[in-house]
C-alpha positions as CSV (number, residue, x, y, z in Angstrom):
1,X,-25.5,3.9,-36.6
2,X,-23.3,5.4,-34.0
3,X,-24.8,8.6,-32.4
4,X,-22.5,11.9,-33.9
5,X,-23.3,13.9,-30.7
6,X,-22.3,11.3,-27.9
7,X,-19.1,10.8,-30.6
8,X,-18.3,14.7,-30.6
9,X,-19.6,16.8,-27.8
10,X,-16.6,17.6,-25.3
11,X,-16.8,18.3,-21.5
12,X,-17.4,21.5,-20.7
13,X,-14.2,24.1,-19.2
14,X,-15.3,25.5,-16.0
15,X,-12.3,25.4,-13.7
16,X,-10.3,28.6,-13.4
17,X,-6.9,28.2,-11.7
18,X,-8.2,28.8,-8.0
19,X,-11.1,26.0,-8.9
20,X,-8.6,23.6,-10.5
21,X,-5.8,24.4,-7.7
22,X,-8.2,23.7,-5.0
23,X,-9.0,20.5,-7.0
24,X,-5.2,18.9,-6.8
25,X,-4.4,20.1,-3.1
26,X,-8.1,18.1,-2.3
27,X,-6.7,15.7,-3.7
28,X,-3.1,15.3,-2.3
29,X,-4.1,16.6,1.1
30,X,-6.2,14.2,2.7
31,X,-6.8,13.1,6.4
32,X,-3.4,11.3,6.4
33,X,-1.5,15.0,7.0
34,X,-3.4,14.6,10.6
35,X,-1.9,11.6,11.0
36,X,1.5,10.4,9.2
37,X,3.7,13.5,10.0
38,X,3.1,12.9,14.0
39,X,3.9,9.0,13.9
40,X,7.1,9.7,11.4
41,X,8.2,11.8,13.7
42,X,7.8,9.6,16.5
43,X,10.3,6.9,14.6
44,X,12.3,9.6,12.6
45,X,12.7,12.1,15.2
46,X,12.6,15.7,14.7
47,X,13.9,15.9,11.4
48,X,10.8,14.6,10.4
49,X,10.6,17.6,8.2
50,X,13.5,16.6,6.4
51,X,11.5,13.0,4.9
52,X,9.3,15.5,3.6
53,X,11.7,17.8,1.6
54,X,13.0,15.3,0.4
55,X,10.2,13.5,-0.4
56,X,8.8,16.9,-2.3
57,X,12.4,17.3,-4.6
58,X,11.8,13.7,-5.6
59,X,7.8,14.9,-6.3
60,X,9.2,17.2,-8.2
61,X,10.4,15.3,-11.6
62,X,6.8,14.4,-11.5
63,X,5.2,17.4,-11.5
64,X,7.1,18.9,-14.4
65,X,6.5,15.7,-16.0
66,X,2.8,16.1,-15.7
67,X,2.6,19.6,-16.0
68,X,4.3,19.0,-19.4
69,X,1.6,16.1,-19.7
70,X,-1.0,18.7,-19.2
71,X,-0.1,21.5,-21.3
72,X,0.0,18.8,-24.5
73,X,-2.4,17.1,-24.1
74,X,-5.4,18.9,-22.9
75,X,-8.5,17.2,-22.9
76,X,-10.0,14.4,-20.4
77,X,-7.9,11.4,-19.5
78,X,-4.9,13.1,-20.6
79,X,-2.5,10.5,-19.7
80,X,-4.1,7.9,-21.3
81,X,-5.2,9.6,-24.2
82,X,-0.9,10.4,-24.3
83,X,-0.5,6.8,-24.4
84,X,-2.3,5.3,-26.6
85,X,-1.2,8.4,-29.3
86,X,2.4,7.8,-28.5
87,X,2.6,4.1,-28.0
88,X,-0.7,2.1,-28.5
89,X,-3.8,1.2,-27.3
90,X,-2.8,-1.5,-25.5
91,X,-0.1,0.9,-23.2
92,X,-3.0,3.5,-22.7
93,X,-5.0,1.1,-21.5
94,X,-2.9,-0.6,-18.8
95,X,-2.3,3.3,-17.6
96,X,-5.9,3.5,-16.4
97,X,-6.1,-0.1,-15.5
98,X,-3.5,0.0,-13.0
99,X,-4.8,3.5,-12.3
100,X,-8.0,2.4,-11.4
101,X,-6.9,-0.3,-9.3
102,X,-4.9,2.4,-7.8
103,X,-7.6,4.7,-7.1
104,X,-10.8,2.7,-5.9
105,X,-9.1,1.8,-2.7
106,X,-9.2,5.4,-1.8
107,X,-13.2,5.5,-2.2
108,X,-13.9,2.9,1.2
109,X,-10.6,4.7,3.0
110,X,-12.0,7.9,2.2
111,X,-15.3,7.4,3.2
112,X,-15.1,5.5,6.3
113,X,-12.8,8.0,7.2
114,X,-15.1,10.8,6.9
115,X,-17.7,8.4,9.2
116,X,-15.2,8.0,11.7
117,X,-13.9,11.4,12.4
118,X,-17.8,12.1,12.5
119,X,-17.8,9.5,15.3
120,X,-16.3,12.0,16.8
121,X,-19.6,13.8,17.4
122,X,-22.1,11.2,16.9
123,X,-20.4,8.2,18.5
124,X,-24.1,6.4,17.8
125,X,-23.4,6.8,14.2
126,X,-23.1,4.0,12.0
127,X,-20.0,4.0,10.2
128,X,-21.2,2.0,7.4
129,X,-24.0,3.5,6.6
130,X,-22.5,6.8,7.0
131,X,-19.3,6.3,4.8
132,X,-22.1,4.7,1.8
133,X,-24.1,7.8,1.9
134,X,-20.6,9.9,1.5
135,X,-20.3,7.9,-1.6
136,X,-23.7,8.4,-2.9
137,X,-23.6,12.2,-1.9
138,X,-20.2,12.5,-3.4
139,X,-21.9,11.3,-6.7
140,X,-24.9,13.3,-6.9
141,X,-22.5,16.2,-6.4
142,X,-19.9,14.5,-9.5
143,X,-23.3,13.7,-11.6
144,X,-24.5,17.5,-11.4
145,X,-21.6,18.8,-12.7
146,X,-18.1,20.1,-12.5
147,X,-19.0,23.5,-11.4
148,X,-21.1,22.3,-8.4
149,X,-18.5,20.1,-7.5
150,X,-15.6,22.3,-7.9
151,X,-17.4,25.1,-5.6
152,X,-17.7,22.6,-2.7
153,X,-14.1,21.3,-3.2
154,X,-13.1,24.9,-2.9
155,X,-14.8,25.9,0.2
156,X,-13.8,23.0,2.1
157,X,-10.0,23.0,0.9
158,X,-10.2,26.5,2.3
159,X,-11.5,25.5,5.4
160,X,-9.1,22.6,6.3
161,X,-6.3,25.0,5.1
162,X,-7.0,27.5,7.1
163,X,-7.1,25.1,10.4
164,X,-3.7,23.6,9.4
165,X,-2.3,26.9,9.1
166,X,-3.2,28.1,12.6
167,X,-2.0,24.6,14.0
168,X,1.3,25.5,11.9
169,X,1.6,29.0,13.0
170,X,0.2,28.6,16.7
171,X,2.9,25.6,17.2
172,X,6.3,27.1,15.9
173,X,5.1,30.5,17.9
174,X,5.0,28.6,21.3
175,X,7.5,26.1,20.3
176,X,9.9,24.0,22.7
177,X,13.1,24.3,20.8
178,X,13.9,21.2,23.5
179,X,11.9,19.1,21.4
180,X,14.6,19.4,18.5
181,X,17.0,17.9,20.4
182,X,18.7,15.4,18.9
183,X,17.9,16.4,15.5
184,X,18.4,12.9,14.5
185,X,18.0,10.4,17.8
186,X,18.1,7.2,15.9
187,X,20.7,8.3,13.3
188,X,19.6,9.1,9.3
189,X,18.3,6.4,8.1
190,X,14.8,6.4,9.7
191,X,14.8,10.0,7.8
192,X,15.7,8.6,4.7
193,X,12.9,5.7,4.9
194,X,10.4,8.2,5.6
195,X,11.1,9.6,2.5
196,X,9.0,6.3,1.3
197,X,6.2,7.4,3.5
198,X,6.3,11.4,2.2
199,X,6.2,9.9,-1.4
200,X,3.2,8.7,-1.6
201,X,2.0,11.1,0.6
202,X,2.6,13.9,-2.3
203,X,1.1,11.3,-5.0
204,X,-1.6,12.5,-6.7
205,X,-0.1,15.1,-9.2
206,X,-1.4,13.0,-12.1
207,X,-5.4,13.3,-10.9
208,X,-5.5,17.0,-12.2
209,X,-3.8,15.9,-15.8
210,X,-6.6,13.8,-15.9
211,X,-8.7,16.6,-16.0
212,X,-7.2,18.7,-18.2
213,X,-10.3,18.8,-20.6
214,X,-12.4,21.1,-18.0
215,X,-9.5,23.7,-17.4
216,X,-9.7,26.9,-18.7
217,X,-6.8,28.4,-20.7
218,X,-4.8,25.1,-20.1
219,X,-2.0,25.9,-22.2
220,X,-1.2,28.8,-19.2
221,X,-2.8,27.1,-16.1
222,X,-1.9,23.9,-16.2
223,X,1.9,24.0,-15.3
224,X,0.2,27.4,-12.8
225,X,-2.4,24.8,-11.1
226,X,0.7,22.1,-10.6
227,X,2.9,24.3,-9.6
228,X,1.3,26.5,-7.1
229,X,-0.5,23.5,-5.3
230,X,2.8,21.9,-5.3
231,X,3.9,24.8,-2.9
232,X,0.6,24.8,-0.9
233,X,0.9,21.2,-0.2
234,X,4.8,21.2,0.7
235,X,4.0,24.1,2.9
236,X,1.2,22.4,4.7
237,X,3.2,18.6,4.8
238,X,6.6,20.1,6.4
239,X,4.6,22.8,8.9
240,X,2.7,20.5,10.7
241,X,5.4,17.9,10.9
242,X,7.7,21.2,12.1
243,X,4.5,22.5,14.7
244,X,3.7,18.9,15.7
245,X,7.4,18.3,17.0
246,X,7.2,22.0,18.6
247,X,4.7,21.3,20.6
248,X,5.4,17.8,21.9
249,X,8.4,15.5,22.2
250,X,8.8,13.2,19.2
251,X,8.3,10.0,21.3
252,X,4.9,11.4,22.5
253,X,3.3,11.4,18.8
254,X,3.0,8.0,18.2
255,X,-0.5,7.9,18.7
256,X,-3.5,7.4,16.9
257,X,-4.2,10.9,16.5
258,X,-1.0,13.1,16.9
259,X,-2.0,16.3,15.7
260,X,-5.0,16.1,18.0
261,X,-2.6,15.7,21.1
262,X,-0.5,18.0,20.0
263,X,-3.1,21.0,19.4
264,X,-4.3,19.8,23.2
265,X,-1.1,21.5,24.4
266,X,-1.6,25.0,22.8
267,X,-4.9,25.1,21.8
268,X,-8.8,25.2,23.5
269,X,-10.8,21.7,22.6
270,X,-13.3,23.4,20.2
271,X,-9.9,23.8,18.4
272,X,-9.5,19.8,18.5
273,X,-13.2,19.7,17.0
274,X,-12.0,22.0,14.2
275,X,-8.9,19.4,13.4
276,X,-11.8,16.5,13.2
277,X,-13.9,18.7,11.1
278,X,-10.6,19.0,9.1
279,X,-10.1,15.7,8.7
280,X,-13.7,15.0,7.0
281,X,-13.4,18.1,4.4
282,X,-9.5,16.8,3.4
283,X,-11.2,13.1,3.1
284,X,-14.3,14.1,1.4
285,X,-12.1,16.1,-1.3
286,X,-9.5,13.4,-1.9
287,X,-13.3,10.9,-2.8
288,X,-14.5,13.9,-4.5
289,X,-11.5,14.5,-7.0
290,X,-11.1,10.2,-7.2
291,X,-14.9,9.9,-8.2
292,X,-13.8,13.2,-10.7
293,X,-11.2,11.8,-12.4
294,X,-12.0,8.1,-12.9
295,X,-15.1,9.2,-14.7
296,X,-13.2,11.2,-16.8
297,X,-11.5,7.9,-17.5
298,X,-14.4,6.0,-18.1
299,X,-15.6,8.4,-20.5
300,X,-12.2,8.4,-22.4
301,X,-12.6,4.4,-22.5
302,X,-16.2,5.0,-23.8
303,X,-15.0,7.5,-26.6
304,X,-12.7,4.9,-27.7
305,X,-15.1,2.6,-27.9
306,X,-13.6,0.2,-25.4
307,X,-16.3,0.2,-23.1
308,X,-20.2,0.9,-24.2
309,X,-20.7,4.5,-26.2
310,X,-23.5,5.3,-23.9
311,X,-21.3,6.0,-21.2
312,X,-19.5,9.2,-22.3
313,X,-23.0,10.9,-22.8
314,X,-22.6,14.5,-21.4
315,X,-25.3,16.5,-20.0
316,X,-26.0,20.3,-20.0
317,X,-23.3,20.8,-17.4
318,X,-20.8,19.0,-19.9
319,X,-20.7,16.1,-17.0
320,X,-20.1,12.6,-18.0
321,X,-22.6,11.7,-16.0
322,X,-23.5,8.0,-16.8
323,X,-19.9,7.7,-16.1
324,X,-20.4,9.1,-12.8
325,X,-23.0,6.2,-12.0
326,X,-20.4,4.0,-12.7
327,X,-18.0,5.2,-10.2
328,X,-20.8,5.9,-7.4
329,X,-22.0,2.1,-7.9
330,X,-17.9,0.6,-7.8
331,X,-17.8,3.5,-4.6
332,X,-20.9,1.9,-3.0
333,X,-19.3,-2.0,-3.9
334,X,-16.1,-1.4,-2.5
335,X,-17.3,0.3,0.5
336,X,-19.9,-2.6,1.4
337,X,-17.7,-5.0,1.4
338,X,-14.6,-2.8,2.7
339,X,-13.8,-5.8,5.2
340,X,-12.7,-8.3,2.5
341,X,-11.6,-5.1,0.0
342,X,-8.9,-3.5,2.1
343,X,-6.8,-6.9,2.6
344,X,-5.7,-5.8,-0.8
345,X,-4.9,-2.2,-0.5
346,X,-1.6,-2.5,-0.5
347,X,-2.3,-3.0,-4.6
348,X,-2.7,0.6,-4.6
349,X,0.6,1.5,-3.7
350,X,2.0,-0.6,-6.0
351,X,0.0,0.6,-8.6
352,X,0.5,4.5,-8.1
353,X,4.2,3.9,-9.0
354,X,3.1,1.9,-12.1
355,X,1.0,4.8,-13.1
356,X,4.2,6.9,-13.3
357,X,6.2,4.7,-15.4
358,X,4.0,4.5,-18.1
359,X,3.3,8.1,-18.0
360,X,7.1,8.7,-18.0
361,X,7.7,6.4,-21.1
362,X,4.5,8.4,-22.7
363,X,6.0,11.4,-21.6
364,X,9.3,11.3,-23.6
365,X,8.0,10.1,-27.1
366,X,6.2,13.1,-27.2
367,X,8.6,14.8,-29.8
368,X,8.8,11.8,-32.0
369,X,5.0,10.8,-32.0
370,X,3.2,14.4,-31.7
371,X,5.7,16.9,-32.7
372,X,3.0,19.4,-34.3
373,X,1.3,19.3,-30.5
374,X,4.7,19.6,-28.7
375,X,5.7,22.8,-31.1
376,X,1.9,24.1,-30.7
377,X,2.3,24.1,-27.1
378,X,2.5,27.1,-24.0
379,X,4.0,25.3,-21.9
380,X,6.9,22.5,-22.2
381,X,9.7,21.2,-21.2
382,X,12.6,21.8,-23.5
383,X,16.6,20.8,-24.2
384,X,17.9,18.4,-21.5
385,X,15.2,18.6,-19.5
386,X,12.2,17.0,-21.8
387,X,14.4,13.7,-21.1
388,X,15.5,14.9,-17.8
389,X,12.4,15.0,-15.9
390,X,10.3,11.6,-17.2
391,X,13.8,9.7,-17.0
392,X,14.2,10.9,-13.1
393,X,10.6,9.8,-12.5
394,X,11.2,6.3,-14.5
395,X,14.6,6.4,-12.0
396,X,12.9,7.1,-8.5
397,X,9.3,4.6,-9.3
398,X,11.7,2.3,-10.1
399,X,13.6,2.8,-6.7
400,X,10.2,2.5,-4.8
401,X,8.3,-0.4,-6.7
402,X,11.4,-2.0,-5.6
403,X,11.1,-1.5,-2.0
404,X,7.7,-1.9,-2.3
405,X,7.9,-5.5,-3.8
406,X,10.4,-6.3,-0.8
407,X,8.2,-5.0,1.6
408,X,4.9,-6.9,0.7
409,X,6.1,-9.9,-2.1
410,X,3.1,-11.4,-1.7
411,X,1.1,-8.6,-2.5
412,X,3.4,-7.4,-5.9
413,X,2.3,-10.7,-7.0
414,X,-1.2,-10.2,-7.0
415,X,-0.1,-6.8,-8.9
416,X,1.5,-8.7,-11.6
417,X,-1.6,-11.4,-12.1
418,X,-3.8,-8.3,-12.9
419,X,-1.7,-7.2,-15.2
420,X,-2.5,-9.6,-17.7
421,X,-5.8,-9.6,-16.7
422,X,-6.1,-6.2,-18.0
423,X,-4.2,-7.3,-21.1
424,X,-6.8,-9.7,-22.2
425,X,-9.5,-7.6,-21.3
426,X,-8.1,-4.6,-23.6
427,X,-7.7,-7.3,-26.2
428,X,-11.1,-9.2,-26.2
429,X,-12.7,-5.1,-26.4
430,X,-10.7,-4.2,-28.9
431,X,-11.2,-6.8,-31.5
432,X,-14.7,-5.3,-31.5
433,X,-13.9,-2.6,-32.0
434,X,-12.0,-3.1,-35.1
435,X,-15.1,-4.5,-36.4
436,X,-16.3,-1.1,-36.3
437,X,-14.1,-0.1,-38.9
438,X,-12.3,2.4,-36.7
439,X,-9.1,1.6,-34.3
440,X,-8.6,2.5,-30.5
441,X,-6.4,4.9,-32.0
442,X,-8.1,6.7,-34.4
443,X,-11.3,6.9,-32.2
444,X,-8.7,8.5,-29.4
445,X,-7.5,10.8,-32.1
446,X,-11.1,12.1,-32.8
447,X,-11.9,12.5,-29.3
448,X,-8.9,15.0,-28.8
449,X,-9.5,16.8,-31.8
450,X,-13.6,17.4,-30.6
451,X,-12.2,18.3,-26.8
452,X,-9.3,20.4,-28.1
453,X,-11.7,22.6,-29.9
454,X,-13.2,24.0,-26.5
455,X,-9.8,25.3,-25.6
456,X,-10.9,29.0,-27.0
457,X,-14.6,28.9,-25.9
């Protein structure tokens, strides 16, 4: 007999905007914004800036997209929960199939990244053994609960912020107007190619749909949460690439660590020290939020009885914690064997673009498929631009899965073999599940209506 409580009982809603805010810049803002705005601006030039507005407009369609998402659908695995209600099973699946493939690239980068900028201290440190216990940490912290994790997630997005805001306002304060000129020295179209690199920079916006079952007040927040970080994240992206270029010439910042060398102009070295410490809070919360949300997936997949029941148990923190082992123990695989692993990480990219397409094509049956949700909603996107948005982000995916096929062929057709792969592994589940007596479907249907209950408490 199937266990009622493990069928019914719903994660618990302890984020508050701040919490949940904190929980998507973590997310987006990784080590990278120490890194990619210097060496764009190296090939770009000092319009630099100018890849990243551009590359936060096209972000944009996106975030209204997934803000409308959000505000729907809120419960755990959101997305895929949208998918399988407005298209089928099969379709939800491949969202957190690709999604995952997407994601647990990020868990090895994120780690050894956090070991390495600790090298910076320790240089006897092992960097192995140090990025494994970030992972094991990171899901001890993700198995006690949302709350815990949350509060850790905000102190350290405040910390980097606040570092990356004294680089931004120290830099254009003592800037070298010089260093502006030429705006562009190669011409436009290294701008415009950055915008590729800015992109995926300001992916991400999707992880905190995902975990739309622990916000509070969703219906208000969730556009709020995707909205505000949106600015917080913009602001941070185009300020250092703006302080970075005041500080030194463009052709100077194509070095390993370009917001290091920079700060070395203006500021004392402890200040250099604070930009490493930086570097391991954004990294930790990008793992943090990763190991968050894919155990919110796991947990969905488990509800629909796709993968075993026992793994979207909840415990007294409303954590799907079994589903947290999970994620720690793929964490701890894919960082052992990083060597071999991160030949394919150019999957991810591909992969982050597929995400958004099938949220997109989710996205606008909404009406048709769930109109008593869509009227019952606080937030949404109405007239023109319900289609407007999703079809803009089908548009510009499009654009870039392109470019990113022509840039790596080999590598888009490993992306499509998987594909498949995930096909006949929905299929071969699934058929047991019918045996149950109750479809993917209708088990997904059950899930929101226990999760959407919690909305009030």
């Amino acid at each position: 007999m199937q266990d009622k409580t493990i069928a019914t009982a719903a994660p618990k809603r302890t984020m508050g905007l701040a919490s949940a805010s904190a929980m998507l810049i973590g997310t987006v803002v990784g080590a990278s914004v120490f890194i990619v705005p210097g060496q764009l601006a190296a090939s770009a030039g000092p319009a630099v800036w100018l890849s990243y507005l551009i590359g936060a407009v096209v972000i944009l369609f996106a975030a209204f997209t997934f803000a409308n998402i959000g505000a729907i659908m809120p419960v755990s695995a959101a997305v895929y929960r949208l998918s399988v209600s407005t298209v089928n099973g099969t379709w939800g699946f491949l969202y957190i199939w690709v999604f995952a493939i997407s994601s647990i690239f990020l868990m090895p980068i994120m780690s050894l990244t956090v070991a390495q900028y600790l090298g910076v201290f320790h240089p006897a440190l092992n960097s192995l053994f140090v990025a494994l216990a970030v992972v094991v940490i990171s899901g001890v912290i993700n198995a006690i609960g949302m709350k815990v994790s949350s509060g850790f997630q905000n102190i350290l997005v405040i910390f980097f912020t606040v570092i990356i805001l004294s680089f931004i306002i120290g830099g254009i304060s003592n800037a070298n107007w010089d260093n502006f000129q030429p705006m562009f020295p190669e011409g436009v179209m290294p701008v415009v190619t950055g915008v590729v690199a800015t992109y995926y920079a300001f992916a991400g916006f999707n992880n905190i749909i995902e975990l739309s079952g622990e916000i509070k007040k969703p219906g208000r927040n969730i556009a709020r949460v995707v909205f505000l970080s949106l600015g917080v994240i913009v602001t941070l992206y185009i300020g250092v690439a703006l302080a970075a270029v005041a500080l030194l010439a463009p052709a100077k910042l194509g070095v390993d660590a370009p917001i290091s060398v920079a700060a070395m102009t203006l500021f004392p070295k402890w200040f250099s020290n604070l930009i490493a410490l930086s570097a391991v809070a954004a990294s930790w919360t990008t793992l943090n939020a990763v190991m968050a949300v894919l155990s919110r997936q796991i947990f969905a997949l488990s509800r629909s009885r796709i993968l075993p029941m026992a793994w979207s148990k909840i415990n007294r923190s409303g954590t799907p914690y079994n589903a947290v082992i999970v994620v720690t123990l793929l964490g701890v695989l894919m960082t052992a064997f990083s060597d071999d692993v991160m030949k394919f990480v150019n999957l991810s990219s591909t992969y982050i673009l597929a995400t958004a397409l099938v949220a997109a094509v989710s996205s606008l049956l909404i009406k048709k498929r769930l109109p008593e949700r869509y009227a019952n909603a606080q937030y949404k996107l109405k007239g023109v631009w319900f289609y407007f948005f999703p079809i803009m982000v089908l548009v510009t995916s499009t654009f870039f899965l392109v470019l990113a096929v022509l840039e790596d062929p080999w590598m888009s057709l490993y992306s499509g073999i998987l594909l498949p792969v995930g096909v006949l592994l929905y299929w071969s589940r699934s058929n047991i599940v019918k045996k149950s007596g109750m479809s993917v479907e209708e088990a997904v249907a059950e899930a929101i209506d226990a999760e959407t209950q919690t909305i009030s408490a």
